[in-house]
py3Dmol code that shows the C-alpha trace and the ligand (Angstrom):
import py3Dmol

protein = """\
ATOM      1  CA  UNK A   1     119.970  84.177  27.612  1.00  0.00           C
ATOM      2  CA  UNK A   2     122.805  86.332  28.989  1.00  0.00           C
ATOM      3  CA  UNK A   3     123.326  89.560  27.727  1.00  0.00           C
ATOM      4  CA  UNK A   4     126.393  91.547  27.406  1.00  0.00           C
ATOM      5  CA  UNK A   5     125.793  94.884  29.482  1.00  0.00           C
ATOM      6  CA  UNK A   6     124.756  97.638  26.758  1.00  0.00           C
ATOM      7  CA  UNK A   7     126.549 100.668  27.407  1.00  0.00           C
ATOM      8  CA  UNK A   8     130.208  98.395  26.146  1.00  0.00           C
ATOM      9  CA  UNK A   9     128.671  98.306  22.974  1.00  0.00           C
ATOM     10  CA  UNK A  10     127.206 101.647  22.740  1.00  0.00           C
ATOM     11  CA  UNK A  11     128.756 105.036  21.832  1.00  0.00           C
ATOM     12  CA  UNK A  12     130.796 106.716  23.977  1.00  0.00           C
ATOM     13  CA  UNK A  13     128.385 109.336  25.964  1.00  0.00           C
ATOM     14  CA  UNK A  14     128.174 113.291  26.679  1.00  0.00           C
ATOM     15  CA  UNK A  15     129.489 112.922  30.142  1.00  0.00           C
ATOM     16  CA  UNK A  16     130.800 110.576  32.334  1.00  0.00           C
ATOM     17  CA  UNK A  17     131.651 109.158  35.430  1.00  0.00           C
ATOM     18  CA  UNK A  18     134.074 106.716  36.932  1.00  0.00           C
ATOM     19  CA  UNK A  19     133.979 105.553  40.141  1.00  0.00           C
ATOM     20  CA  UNK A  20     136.306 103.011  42.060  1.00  0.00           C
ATOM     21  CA  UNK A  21     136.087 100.575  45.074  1.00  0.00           C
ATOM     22  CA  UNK A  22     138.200  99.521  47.293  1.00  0.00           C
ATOM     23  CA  UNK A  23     137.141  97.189  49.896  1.00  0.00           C
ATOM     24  CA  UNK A  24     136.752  98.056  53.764  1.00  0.00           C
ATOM     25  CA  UNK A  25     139.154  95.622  56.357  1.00  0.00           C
ATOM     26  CA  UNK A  26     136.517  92.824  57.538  1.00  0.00           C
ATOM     27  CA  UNK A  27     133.784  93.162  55.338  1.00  0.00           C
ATOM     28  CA  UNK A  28     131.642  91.060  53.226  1.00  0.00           C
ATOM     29  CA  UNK A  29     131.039  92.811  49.872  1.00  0.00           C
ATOM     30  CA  UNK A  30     127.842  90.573  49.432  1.00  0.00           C
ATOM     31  CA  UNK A  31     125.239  92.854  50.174  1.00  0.00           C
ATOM     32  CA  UNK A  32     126.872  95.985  48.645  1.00  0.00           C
ATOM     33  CA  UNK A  33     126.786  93.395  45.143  1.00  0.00           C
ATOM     34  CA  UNK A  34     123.315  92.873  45.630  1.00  0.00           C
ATOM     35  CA  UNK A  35     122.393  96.760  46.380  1.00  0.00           C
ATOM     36  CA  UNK A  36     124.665  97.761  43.265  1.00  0.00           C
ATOM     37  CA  UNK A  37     122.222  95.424  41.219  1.00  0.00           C
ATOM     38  CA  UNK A  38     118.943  97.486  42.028  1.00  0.00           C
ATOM     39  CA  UNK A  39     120.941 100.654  40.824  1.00  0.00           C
ATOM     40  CA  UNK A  40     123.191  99.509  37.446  1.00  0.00           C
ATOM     41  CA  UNK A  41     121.749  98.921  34.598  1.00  0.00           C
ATOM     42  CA  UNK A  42     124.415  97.907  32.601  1.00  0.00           C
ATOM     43  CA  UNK A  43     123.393 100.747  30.009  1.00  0.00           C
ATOM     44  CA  UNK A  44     123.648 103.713  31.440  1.00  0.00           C
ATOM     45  CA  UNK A  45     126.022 102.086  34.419  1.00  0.00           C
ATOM     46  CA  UNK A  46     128.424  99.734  33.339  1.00  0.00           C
ATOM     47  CA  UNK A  47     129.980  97.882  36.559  1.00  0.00           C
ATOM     48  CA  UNK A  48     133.099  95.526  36.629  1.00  0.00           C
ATOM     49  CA  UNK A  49     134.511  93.582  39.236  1.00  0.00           C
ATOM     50  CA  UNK A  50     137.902  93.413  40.498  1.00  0.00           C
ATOM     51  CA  UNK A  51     140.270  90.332  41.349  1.00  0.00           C
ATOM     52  CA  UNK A  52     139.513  91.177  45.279  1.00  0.00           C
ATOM     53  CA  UNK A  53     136.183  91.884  44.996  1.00  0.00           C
ATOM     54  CA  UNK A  54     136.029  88.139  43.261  1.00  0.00           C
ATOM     55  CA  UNK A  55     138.412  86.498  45.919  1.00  0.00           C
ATOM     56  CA  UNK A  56     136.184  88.165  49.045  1.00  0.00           C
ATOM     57  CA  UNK A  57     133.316  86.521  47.189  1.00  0.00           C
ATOM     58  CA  UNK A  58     135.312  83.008  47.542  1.00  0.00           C
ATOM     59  CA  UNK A  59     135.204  82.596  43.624  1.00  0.00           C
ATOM     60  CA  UNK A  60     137.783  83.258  40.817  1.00  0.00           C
ATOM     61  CA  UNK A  61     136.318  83.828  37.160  1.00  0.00           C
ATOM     62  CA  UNK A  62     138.608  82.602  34.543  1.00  0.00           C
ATOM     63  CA  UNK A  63     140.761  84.806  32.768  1.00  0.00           C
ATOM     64  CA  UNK A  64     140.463  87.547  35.674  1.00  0.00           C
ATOM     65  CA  UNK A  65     143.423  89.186  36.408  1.00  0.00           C
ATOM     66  CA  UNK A  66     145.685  91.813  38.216  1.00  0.00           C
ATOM     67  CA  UNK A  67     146.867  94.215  35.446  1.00  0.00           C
ATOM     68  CA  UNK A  68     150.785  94.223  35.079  1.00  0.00           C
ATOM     69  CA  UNK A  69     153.483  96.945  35.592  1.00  0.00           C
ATOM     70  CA  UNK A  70     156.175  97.647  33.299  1.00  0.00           C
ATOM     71  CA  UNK A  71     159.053 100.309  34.536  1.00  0.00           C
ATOM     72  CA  UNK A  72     160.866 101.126  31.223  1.00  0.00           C
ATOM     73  CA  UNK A  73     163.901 103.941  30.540  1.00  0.00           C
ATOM     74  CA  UNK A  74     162.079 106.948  31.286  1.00  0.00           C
ATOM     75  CA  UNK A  75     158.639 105.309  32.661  1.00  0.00           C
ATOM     76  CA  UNK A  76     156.352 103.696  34.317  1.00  0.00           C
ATOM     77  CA  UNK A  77     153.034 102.051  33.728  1.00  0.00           C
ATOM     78  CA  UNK A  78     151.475 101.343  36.720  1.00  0.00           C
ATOM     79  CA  UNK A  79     149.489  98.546  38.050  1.00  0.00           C
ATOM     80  CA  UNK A  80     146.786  99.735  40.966  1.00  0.00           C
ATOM     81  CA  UNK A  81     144.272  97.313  41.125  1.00  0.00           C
ATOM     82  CA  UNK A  82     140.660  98.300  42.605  1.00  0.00           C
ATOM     83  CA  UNK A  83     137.674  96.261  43.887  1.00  0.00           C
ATOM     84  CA  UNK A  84     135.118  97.597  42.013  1.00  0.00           C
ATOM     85  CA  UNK A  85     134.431 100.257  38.908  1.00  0.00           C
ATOM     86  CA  UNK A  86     131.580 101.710  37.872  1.00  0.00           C
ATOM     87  CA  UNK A  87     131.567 103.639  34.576  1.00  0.00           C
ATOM     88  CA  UNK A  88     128.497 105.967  34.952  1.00  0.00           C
ATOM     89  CA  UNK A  89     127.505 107.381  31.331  1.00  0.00           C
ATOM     90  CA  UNK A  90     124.827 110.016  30.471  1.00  0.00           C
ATOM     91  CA  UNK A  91     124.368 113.832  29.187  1.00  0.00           C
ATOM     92  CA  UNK A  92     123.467 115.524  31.954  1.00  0.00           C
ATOM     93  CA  UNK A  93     126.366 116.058  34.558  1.00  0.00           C
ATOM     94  CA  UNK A  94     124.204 116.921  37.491  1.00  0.00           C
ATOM     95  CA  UNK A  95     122.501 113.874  37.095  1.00  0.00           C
ATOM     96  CA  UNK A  96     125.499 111.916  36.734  1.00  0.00           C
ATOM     97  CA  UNK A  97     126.433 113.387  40.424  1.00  0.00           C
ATOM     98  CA  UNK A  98     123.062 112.301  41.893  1.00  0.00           C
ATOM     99  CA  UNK A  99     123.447 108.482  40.416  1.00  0.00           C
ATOM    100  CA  UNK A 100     126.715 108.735  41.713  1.00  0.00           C
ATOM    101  CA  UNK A 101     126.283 109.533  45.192  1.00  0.00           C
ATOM    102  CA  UNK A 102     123.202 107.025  45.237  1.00  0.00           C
ATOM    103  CA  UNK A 103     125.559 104.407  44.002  1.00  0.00           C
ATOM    104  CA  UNK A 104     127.915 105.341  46.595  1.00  0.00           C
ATOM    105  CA  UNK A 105     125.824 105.027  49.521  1.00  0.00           C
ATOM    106  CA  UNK A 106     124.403 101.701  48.387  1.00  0.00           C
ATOM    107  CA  UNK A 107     127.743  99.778  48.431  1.00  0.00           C
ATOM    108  CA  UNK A 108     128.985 101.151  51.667  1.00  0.00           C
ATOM    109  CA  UNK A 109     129.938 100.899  54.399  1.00  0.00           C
ATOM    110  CA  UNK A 110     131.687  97.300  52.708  1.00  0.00           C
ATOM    111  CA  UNK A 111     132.863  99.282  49.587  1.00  0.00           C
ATOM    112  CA  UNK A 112     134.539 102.888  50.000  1.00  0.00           C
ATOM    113  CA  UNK A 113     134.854 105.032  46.912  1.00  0.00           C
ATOM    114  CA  UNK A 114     138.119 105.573  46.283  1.00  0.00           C
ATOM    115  CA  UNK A 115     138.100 107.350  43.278  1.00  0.00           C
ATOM    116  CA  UNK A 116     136.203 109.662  41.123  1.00  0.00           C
ATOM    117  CA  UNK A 117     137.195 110.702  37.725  1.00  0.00           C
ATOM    118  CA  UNK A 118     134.726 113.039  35.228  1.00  0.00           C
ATOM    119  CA  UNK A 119     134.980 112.349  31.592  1.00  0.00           C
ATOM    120  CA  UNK A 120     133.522 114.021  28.662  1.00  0.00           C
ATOM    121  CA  UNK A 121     133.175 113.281  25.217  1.00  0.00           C
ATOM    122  CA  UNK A 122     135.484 116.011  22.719  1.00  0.00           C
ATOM    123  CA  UNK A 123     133.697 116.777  19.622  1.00  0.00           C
ATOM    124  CA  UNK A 124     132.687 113.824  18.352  1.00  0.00           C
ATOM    125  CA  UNK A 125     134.978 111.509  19.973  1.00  0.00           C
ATOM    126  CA  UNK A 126     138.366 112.978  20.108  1.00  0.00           C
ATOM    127  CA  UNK A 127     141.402 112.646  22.471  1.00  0.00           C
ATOM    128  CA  UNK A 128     143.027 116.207  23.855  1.00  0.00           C
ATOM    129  CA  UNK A 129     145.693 115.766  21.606  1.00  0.00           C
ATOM    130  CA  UNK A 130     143.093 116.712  19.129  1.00  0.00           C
ATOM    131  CA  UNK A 131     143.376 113.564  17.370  1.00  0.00           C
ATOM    132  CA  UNK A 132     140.188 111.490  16.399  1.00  0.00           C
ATOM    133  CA  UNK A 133     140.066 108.040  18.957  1.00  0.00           C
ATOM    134  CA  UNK A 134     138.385 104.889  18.261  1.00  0.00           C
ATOM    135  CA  UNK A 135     138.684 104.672  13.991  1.00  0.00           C
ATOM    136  CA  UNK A 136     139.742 101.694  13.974  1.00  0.00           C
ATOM    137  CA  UNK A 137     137.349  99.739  16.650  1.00  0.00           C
ATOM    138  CA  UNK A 138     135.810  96.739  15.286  1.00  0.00           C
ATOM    139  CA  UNK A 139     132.140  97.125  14.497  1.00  0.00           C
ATOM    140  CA  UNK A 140     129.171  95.361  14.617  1.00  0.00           C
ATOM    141  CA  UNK A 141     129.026  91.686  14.932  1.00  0.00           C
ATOM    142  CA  UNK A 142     133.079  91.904  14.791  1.00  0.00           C
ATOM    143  CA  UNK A 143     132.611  94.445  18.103  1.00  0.00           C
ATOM    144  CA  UNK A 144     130.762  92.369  19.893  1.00  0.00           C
ATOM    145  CA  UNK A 145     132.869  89.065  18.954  1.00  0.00           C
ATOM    146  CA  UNK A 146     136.058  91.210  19.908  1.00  0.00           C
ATOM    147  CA  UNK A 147     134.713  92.827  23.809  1.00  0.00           C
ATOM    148  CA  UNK A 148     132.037  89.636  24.700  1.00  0.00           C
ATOM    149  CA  UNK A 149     132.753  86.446  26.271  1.00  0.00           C
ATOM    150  CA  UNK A 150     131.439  83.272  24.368  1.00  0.00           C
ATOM    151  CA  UNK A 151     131.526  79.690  24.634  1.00  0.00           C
ATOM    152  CA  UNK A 152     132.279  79.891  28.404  1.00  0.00           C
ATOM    153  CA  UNK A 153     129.163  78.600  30.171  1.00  0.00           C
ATOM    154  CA  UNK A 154     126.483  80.342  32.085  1.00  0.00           C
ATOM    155  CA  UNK A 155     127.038  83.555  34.405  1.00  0.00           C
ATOM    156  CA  UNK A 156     130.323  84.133  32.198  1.00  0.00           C
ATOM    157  CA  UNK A 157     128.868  84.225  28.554  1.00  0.00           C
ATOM    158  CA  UNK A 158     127.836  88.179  27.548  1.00  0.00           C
ATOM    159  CA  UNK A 159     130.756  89.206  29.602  1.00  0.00           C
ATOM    160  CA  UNK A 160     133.835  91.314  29.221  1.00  0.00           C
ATOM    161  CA  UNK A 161     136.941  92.168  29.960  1.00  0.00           C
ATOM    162  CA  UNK A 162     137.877  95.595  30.831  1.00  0.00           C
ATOM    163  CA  UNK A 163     141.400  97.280  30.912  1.00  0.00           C
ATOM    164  CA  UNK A 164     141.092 100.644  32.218  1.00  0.00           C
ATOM    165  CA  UNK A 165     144.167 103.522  33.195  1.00  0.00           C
ATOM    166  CA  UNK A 166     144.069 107.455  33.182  1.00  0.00           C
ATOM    167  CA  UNK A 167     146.713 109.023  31.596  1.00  0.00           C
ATOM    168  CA  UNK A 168     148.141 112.215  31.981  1.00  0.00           C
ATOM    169  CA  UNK A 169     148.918 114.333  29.226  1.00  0.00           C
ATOM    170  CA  UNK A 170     151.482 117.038  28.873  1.00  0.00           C
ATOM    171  CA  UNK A 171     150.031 119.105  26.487  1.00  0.00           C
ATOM    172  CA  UNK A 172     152.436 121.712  26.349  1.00  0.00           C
ATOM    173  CA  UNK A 173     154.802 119.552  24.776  1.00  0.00           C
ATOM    174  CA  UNK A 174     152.996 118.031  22.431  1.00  0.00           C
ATOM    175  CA  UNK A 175     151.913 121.332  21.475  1.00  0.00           C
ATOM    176  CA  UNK A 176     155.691 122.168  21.144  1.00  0.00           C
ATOM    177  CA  UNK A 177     156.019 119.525  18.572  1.00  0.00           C
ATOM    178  CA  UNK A 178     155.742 120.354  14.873  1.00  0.00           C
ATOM    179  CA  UNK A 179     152.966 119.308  13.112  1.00  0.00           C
ATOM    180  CA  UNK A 180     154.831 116.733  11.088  1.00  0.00           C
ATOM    181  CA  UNK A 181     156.607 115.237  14.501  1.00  0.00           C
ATOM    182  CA  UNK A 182     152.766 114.875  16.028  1.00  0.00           C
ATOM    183  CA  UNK A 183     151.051 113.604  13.133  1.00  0.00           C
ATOM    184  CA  UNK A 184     154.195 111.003  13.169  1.00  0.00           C
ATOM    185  CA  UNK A 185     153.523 110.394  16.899  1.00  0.00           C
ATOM    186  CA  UNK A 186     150.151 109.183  16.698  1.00  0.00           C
ATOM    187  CA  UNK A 187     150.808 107.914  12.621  1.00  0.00           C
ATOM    188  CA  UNK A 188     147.786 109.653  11.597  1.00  0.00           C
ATOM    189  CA  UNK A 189     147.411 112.704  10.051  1.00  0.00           C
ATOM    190  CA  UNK A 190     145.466 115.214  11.979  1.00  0.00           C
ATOM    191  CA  UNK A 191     143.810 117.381   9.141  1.00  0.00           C
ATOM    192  CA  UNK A 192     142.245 114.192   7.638  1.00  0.00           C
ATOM    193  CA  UNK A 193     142.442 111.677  10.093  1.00  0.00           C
ATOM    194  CA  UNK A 194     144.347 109.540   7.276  1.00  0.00           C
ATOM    195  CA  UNK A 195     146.791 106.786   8.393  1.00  0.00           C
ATOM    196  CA  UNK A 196     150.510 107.658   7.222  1.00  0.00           C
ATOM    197  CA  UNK A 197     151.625 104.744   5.206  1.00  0.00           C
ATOM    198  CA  UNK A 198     154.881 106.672   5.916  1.00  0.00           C
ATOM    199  CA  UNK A 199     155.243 107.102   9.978  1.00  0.00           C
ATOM    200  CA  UNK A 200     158.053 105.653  11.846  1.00  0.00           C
ATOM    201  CA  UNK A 201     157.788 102.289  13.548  1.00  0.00           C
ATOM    202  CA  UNK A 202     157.216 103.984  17.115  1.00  0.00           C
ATOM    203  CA  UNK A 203     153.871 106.040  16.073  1.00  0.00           C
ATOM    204  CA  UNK A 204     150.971 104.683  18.032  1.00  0.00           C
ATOM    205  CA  UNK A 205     149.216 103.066  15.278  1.00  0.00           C
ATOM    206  CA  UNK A 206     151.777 101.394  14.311  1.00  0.00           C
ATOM    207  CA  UNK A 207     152.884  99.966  17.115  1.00  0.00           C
ATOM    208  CA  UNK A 208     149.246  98.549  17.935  1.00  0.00           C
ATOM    209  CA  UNK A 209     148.321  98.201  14.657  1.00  0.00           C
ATOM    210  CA  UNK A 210     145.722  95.199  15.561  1.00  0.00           C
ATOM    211  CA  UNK A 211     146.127  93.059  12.613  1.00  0.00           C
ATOM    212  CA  UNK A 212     149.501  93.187  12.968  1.00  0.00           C
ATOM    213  CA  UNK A 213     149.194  90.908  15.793  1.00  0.00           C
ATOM    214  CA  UNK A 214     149.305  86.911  15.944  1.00  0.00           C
ATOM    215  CA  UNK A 215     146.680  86.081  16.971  1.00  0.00           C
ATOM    216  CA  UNK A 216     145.375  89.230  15.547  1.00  0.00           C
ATOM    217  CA  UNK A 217     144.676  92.003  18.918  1.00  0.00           C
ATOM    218  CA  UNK A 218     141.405  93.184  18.526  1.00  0.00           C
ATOM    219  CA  UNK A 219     139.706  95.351  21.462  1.00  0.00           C
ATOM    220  CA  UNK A 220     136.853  98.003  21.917  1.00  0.00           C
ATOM    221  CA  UNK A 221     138.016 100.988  23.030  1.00  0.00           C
ATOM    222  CA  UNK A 222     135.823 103.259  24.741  1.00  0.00           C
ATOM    223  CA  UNK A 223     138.129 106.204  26.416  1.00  0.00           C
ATOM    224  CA  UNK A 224     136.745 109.500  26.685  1.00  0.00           C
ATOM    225  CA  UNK A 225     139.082 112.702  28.090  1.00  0.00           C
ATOM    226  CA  UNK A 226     139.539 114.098  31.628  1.00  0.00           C
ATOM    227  CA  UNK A 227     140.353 117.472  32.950  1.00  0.00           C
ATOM    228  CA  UNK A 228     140.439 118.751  35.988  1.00  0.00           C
ATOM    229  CA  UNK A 229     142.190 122.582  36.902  1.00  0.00           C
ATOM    230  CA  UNK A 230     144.832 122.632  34.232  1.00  0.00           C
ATOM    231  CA  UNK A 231     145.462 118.652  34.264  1.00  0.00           C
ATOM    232  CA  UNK A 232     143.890 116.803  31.342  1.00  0.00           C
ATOM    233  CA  UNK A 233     144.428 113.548  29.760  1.00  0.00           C
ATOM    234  CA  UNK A 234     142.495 110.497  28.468  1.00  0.00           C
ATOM    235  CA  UNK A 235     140.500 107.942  30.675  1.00  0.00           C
ATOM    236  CA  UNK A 236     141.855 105.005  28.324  1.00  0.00           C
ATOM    237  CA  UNK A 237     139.140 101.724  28.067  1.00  0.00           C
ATOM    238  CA  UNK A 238     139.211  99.031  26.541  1.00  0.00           C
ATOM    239  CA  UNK A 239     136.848  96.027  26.645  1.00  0.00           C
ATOM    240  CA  UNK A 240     137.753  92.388  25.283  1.00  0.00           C
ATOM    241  CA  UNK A 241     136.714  88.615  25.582  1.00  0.00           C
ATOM    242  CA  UNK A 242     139.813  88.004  27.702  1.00  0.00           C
ATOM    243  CA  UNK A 243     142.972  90.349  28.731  1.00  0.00           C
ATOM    244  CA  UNK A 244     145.106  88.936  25.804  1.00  0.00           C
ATOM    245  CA  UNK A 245     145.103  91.426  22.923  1.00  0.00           C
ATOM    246  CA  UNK A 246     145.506  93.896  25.329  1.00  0.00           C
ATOM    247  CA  UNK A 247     148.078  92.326  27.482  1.00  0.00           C
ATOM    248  CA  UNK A 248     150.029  92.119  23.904  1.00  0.00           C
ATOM    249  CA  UNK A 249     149.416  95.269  22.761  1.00  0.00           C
ATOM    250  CA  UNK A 250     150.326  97.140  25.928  1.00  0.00           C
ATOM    251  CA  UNK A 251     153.937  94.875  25.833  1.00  0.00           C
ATOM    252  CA  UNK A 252     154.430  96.100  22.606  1.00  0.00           C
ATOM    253  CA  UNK A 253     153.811  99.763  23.096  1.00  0.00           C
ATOM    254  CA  UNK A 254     156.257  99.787  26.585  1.00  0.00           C
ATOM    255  CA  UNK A 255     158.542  98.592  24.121  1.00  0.00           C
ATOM    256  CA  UNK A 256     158.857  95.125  25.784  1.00  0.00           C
ATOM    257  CA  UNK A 257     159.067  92.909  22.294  1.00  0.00           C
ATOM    258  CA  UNK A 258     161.699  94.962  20.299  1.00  0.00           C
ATOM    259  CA  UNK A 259     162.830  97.345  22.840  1.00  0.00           C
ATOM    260  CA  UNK A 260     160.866 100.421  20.427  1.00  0.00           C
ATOM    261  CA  UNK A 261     158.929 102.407  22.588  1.00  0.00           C
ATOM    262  CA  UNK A 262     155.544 104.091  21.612  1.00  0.00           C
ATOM    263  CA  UNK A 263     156.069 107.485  20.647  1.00  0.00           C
ATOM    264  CA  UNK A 264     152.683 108.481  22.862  1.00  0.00           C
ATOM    265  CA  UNK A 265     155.000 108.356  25.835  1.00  0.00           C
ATOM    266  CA  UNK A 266     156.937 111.441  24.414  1.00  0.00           C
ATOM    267  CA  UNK A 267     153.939 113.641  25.542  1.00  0.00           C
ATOM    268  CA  UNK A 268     151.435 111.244  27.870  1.00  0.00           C
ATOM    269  CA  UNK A 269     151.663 108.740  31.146  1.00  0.00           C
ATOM    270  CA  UNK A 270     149.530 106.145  32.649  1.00  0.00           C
ATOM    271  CA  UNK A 271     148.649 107.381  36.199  1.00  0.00           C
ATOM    272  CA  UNK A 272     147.036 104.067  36.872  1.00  0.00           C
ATOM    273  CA  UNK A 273     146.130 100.374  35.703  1.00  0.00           C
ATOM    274  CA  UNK A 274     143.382  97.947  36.587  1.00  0.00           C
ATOM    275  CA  UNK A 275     141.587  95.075  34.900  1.00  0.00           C
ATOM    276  CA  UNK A 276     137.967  94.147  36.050  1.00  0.00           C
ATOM    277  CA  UNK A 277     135.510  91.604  34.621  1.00  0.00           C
ATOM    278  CA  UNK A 278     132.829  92.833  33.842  1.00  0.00           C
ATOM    279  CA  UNK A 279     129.749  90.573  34.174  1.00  0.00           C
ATOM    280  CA  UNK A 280     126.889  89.717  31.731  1.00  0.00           C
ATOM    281  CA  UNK A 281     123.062  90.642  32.493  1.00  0.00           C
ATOM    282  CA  UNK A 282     120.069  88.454  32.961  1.00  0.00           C
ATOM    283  CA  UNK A 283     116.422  89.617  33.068  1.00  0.00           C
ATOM    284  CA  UNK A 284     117.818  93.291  33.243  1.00  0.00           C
ATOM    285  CA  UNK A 285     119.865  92.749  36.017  1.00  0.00           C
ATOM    286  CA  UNK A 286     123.875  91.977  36.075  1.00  0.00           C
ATOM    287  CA  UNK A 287     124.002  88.592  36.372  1.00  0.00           C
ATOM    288  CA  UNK A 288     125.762  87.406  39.573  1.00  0.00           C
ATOM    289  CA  UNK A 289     126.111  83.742  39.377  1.00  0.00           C
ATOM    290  CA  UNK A 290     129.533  83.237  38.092  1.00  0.00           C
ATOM    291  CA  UNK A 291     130.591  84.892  41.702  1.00  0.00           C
ATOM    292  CA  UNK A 292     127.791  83.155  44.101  1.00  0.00           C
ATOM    293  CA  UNK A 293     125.007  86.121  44.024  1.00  0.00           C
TER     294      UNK A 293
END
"""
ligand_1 = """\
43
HEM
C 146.887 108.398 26.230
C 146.677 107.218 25.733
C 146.230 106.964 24.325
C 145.878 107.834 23.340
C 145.826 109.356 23.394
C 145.544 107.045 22.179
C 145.124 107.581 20.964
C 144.888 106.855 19.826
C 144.574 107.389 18.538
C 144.423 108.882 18.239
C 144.432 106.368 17.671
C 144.125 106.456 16.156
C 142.689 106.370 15.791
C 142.012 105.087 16.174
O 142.082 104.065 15.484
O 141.403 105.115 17.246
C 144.640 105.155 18.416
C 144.578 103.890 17.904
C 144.725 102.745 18.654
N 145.089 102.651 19.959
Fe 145.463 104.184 21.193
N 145.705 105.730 22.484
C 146.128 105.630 23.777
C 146.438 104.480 24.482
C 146.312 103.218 23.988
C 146.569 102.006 24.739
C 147.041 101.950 26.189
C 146.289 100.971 23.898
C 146.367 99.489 24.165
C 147.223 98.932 25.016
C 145.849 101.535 22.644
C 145.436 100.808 21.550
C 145.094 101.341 20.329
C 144.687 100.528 19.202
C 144.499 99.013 19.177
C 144.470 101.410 18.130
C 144.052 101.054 16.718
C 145.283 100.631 15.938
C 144.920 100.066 14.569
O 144.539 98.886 14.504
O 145.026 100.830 13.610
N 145.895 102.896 22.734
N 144.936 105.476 19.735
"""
view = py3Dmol.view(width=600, height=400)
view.addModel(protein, "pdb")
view.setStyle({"model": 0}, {"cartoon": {"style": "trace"}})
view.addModel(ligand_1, "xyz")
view.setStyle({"model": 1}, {"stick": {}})
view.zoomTo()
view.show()
């Protein structure tokens, strides 16, 4: 039976990792698949594959994408697609660095890192802003009927869709805000963590408020915050059974179905934007089959 891979489902961890892939002119990714698979575990290293990384395989999965751009007044949301990502998840940062560089050397020469990104978790799951993230994630069965893939045959069933960007905050002006204006900006109140009934239509929780959707949006959001000298923002991930809610609730925040614009922009930007599949695992291993492996 196939088997979503654990660490989508589990809590967000201590300390993190993200690595990204591009692929090298004139190579066959093959063998750097099938070294990845001694190393990932799908628990402690989540892995998903890009659209290239898919094509270079001679295979398409279903529902795999390129993520889309947006330039709005003010702002962009980029698209920059990668081969492969590896979301490396653990406590201990030193060994995060070892698994990493193992990791590294076992996909190359085919697959060059071209990206590294260290997360950590903030208290017990907080964004910079200081706000509490992930509240309203779906949990339990409704989790893993929101982030796994179902009904789709072999090799694709227990996978996931992941949409994952780094954005930027400007902390400095969101400190510069009043209370009242950031509460209003995120449409929860920071003190309690309550949802204001009251918050304009641009707050972020309002403008992805998930039921809100038709069909309804739901996604699993597992971001955790970056910093790195005095830049800091949020490595923003979300898992689903396909791109959809996402797709819709990104359109909605850029301001693309009513022309409002989600107040998060007043203080944050997306520095990047790729979707990968993510695939399920067999026996303990990820589960190949779907692309040929
Ligand atoms: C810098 C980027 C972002 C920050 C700091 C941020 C922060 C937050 C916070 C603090 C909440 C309220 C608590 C919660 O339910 O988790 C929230 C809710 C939510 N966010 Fe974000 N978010 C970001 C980007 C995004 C993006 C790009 C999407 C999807 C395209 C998204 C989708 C959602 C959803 C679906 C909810 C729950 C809404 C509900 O059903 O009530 N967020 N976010």
């Amino acid at each position: 039976m196939s088997q979503i891979q654990k660490g989508i489902l589990a809590p967000v961890p201590k300390q993190a990792c993200y690595l990204s892939f591009a692929i090298a002119p004139e190579m066959n990714p093959a063998g750097s698949l099938r070294n990845l698979c001694r190393l990932a575990d799908g628990h402690k290293t989540v892995v998903g594959l890009g659209l290239s990384l898919v094509r270079a395989l001679g295979r398409e999965v279903q529902g795999l994408k390129v993520f889309p751009c947006y330039t709005e007044a003010g702002f962009d949301v980029p698209s920059t697609p990668g081969a492969l990502w590896c979301w490396l998840r653990g406590d201990d940062r030193g060994e995060l660095v070892h698994r990493a560089r193992a990791i590294v050397q076992s996909v190359a020469p085919a697959l060059q890192l071209e990206q590294t990104i260290d997360g950590f978790r903030y208290k017990s799951g907080y964004d910079l802003s200081g706000y509490e993230d992930g509240t309203e994630n779906p949990k339990g069965a409704a989790a893993v009927k929101a982030a796994v893939s179902a009904g789709q045959g072999p090799g694709l069933d227990g996978g996931s869709f992941v949409a994952v960007q780094q954005w930027i905050h400007h902390l400095d002006t969101f400190d510069a805000m009043t209370a009242h204006k950031r509460d209003h900006t995120i449409g929860r109140r920071k003190r309690d963590n309550k949802e204001l009934s009251n918050a304009p239509a641009c707050a972020h929780v309002k403008r992805t408020a998930q039921e809100s959707f038709n069909p309804a949006a739901f996604i699993l959001r597992r971001s955790m915050p970056w910093a790195e000298a005095q830049q800091a923002g949020l490595v923003f991930v979300a898992f689903g059974n396909s791109f959809d809610p996402f797709d819709a609730l990104l359109r909605r925040m850029v301001g693309a179905e009513d022309g409002i614009v989600d107040a998060l922009f007043s203080f944050t930007r997306p520095l990047s934007g790729s979707y990968y599949w993510c695939p399920p695992m067999k026996r303990g291993r990820l589960d190949l089959r779907a692309v040929g492996l």
